[in-house]
C-alpha positions in Angstrom: 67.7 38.3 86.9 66.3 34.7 87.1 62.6 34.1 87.8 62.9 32.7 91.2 64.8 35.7 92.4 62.3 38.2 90.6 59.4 36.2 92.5 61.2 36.9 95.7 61.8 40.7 95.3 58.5 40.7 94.3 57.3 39.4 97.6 59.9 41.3 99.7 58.5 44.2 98.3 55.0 43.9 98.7 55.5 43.0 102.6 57.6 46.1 103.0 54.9 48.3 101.2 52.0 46.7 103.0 53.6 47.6 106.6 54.3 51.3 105.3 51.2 52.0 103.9 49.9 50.4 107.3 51.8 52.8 109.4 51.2 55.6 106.8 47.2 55.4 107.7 47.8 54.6 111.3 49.8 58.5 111.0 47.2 60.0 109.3 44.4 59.3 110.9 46.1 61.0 114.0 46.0 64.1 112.2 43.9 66.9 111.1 44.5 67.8 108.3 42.9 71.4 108.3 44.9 71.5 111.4 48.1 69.7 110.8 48.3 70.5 106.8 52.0 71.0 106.9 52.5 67.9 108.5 50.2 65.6 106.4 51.7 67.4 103.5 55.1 66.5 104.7 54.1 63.0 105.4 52.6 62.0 102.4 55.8 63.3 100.1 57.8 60.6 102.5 55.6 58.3 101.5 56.1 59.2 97.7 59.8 59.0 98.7 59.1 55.6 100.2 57.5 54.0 96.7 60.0 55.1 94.9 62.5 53.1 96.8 60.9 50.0 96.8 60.8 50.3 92.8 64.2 51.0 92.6 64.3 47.6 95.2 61.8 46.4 92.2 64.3 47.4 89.8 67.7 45.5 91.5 69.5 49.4 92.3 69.0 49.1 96.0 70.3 45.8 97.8 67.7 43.6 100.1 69.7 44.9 103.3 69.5 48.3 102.2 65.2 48.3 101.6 64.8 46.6 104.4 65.2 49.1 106.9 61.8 50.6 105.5 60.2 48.1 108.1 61.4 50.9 110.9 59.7 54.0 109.0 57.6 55.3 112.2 56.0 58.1 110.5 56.3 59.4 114.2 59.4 60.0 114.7 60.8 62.5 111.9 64.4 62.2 112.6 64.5 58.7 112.4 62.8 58.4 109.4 65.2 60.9 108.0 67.9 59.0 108.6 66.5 55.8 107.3 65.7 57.3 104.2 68.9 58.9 104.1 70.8 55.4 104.2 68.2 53.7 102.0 69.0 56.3 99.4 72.9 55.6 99.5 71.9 51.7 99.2 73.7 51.1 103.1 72.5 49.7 106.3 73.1 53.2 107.8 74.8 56.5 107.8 78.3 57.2 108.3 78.1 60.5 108.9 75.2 62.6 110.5 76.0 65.7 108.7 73.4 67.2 106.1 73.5 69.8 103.6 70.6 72.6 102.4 68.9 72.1 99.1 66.9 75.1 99.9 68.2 78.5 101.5 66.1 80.1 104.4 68.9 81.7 106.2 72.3 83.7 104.5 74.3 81.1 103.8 73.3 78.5 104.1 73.8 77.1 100.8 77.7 76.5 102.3 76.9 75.3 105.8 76.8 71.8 107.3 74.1 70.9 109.6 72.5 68.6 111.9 69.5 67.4 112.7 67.8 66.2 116.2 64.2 66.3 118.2 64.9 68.5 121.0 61.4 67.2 122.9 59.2 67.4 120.4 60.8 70.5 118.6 62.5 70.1 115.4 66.2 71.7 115.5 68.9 72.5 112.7 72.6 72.8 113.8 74.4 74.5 112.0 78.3 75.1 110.9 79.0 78.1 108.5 83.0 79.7 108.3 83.9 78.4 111.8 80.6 79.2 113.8 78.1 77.1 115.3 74.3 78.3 115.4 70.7 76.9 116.3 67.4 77.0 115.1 64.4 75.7 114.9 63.4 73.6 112.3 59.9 73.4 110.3 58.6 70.4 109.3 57.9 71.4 106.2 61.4 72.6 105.8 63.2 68.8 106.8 62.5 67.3 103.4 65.0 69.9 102.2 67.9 68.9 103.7 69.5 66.0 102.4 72.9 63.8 104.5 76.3 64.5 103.3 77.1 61.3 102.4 74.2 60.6 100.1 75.4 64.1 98.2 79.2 63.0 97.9 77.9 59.4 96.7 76.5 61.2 94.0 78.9 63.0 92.8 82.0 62.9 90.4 85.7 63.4 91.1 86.6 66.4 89.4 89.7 67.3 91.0 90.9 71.1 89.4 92.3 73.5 91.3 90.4 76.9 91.3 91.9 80.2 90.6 90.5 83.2 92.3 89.5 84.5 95.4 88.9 80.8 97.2 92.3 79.6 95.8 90.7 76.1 96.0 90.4 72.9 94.9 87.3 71.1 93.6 87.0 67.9 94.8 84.0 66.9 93.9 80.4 68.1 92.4 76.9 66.4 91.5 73.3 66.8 90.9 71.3 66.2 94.5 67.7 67.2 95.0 65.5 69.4 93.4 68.3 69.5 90.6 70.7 71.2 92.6 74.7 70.5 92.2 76.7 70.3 95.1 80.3 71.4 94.9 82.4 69.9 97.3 86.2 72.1 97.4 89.2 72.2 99.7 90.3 76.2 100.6 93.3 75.9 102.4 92.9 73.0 104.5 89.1 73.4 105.4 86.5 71.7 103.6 83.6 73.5 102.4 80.8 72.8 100.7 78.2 75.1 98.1 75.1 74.4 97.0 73.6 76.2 93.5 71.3 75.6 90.4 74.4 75.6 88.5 77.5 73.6 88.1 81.0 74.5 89.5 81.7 75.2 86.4 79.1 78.0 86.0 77.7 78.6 89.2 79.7 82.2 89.5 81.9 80.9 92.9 85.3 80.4 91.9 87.3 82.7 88.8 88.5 80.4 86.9 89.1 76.1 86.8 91.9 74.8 85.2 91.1 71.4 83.9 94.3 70.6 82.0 95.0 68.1 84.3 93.2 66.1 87.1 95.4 66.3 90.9 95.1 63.9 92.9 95.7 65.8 96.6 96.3 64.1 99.7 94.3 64.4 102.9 95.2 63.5 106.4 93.0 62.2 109.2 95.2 61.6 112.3 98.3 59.0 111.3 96.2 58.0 107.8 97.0 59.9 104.6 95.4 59.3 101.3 95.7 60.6 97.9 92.4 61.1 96.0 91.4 59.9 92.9 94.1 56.8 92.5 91.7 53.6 91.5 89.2 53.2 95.2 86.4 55.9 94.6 84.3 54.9 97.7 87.0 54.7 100.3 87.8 58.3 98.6 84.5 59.7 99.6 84.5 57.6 102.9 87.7 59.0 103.9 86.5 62.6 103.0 83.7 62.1 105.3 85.4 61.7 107.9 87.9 64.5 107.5 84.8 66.7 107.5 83.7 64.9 110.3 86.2 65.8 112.5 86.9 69.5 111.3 82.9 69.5 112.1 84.0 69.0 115.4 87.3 70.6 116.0 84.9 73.7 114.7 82.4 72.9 117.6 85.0 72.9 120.2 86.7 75.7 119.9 83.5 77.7 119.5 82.9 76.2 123.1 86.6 77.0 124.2 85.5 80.9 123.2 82.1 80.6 124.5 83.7 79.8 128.1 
């Protein structure tokens, strides 16, 4: 990287900081903190999160578009900020997908459940879809900086691509180290899409019987009139395309829970 460049990275990231540190105090100040502990607590590891992106910024990882949307950061509004984070983390100008996974589980499984997260008025909430159901909750703050987007989990991951012998009869697609060194293990049973979250790799993390590794597949997935075959030279439209398979199985799921409901 040439000196001119460096000088301007440089500068692009002291501006950024400056206005989040501003906005950081502006947040705190609001707050008790005998009071509000969980939220101070929460709001200063964002923060941490924050410098660490700007010195990966500092570092030429995350692209000037990319670090940039740290001018939003609200430290109001936690949803927002989630997302921001989320997109700054996968080096885009946004999500894809709103879907998030559990690095941490507080209810039975939800270490193989998608999720989603909104401010119902003020009040934190957690959708969630496990094995064809749809649930609610509501959400602790301290709890948010556990759940981390879809996307960002499949961008860090590897292609594996073995088929599974055992119970699941599945395929593993894809499986990586996310937060609070946790692997994610992205498999096909069937033709759903499910997702498992452990201390342990696929390899050793007790859910399928056996993984042949002989030879890597390369399965196809459909997504109305599109088909594409995995692992066959184009990584990220791969994972871009699996995102939206989920996406819409996410929300076939959701509306035929509604058809029963009614």
């Amino acid at each position: 990287m040439d000196k001119n460049m460096q000088l301007k990275i440089n500068y692009q990231s002291k501006m950024i900081y400056e206005e989040v540190l501003k906005k950081f105090y502006e947040a705190i100040r609001n707050i008790n903190i005998i009071e509000d502990e969980e939220l101070f607590n929460y709001l200063k590891l964002e923060f941490d999160k924050i410098v660490n992106l700007i010195k990966q910024f500092k570092e030429g990882l995350i692209y000037a578009q990319a670090i940039k949307q740290l001018y939003d950061i609200t430290f109001k509004d936690l949803v927002k900020d989630k997302y921001i984070l989320e997109a700054v983390s996968c080096n885009k100008t946004g999500l894809s997908s709103d879907l998030f996974i559990s690095t941490a589980e507080k209810k039975l499984n939800d270490n193989n459940s998608f999720f989603r997260i909104k401010d119902d008025n003020g009040q934190l909430k957690i959708e969630r879809y496990c094995d064809g159901n749809v649930s609610e909750r509501d959400l602790e703050i301290s709890d948010l900086s556990s759940f981390v987007s879809l996307e960002r989990a499949i961008k860090n991951s590897d292609y594996i691509g073995y088929y599974a012998q055992g119970f699941y009869n599945a395929i593993v697609l894809y499986s990586g180290m996310i937060d609070n060194s946790k692997y994610i293990t992205l498999y096909r049973s069937g033709n759903e899409f499910k997702v498992y979250v452990s201390e342990k790799s696929y390899l050793n993390n007790g859910l399928f019987y056996k993984v042949h590794s002989d030879e890597k597949l390369h399965p196809y997935i459909e997504l109305g009139d599109k088909k594409t075959f995995l692992n066959n030279g184009n990584p990220d439209y791969d994972k871009k395309f699996i995102l939206m398979v989920i996406q819409e199985q996410i929300e076939k799921q959701k509306a035929d829970v509604y058809k029963k409901v009614r």
